[in-house]
C-alpha positions in Angstrom: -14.9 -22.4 -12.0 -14.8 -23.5 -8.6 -11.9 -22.1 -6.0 -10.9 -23.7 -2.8 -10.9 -21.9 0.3 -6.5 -22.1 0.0 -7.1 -19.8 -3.3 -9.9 -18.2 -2.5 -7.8 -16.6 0.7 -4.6 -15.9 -1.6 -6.6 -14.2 -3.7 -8.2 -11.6 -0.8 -4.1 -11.5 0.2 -3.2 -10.1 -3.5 -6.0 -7.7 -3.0 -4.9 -6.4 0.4 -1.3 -6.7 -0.1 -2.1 -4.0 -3.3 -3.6 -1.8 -1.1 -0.9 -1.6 1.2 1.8 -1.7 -1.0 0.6 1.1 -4.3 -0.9 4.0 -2.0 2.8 4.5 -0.4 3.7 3.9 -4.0 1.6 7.1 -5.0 3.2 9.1 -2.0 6.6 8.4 -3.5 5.7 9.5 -7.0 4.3 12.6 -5.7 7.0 13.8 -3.8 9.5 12.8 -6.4 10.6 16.1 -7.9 11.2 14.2 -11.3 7.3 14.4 -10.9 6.8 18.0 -11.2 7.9 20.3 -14.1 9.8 23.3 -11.4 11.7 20.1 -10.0 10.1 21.2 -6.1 7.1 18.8 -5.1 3.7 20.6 -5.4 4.9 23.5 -7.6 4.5 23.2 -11.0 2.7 21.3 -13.8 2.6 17.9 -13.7 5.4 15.8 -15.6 4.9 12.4 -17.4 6.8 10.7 -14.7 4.0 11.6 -12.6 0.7 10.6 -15.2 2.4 7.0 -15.8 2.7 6.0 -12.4 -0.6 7.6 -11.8 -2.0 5.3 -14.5 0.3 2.4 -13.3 -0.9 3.1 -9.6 -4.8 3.3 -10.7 -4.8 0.0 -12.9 -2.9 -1.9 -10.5 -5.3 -1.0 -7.4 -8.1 -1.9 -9.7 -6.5 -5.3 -11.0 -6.2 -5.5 -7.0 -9.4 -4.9 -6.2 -11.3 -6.8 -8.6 -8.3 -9.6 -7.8 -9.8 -9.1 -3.8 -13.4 -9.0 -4.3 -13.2 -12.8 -6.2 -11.1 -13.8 -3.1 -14.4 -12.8 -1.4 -17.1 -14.2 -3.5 -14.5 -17.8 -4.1 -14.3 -17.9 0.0 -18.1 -17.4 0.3 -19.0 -19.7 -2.3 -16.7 -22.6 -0.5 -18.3 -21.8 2.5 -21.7 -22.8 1.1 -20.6 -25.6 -0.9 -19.6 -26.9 2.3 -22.6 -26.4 4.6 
C-alpha cells in the first residue's frame, strides 16, 4: 500500500493528537474518587473504574502510537518515491 504525503501527515496528527489528549485523560481517572475504593484519591485499593480506563488509556496510546509511527514511515516513503 502506498500513502500520500496528505495521509501520511493525518496519520502522524492521530498519533500526536492521542498523546495530547489520553495522558490528561489518565490524570482525570486518577484523581477521580470513583477510582479509588476509600472514595479520597491516592488512598485506597484500586476500583474497576480505575483498571478499565487504565486499559482504555494504554490500548488507545498504543493504537496511537503504532497509528503515528506509519504516519512516519508513509511520509518517508513519499519522500523517496519522490526524489
Amino acid at each position: 500500500m502506498v500513502l500520500s504525503r496528505g495521509w501520511s501527515l493525518f496519520l502522524v496528527g492521530v498519533g500526536v493528537w492521542t498523546w495530547v489528549i489520553w495522558p490528561r485523560f489518565a490524570v482525570a481517572i486518577w484523581n477521580d474518587p470513583r477510582a479509588w475504593a476509600t472514595g479520597t484519591v491516592g488512598e485506597g485499593s484500586p476500583t474497576g473504574f480505575l483498571w478499565v480506563h487504565a486499559l482504555l488509556i494504554t490500548a488507545s496510546l498504543a493504537i496511537g502510537t503504532t497509528v503515528g509511527v506509519l504516519g512516519v514511515r508513509g511520509w518517508r516513503a513519499s519522500r523517496r518515491r519522490g526524489a
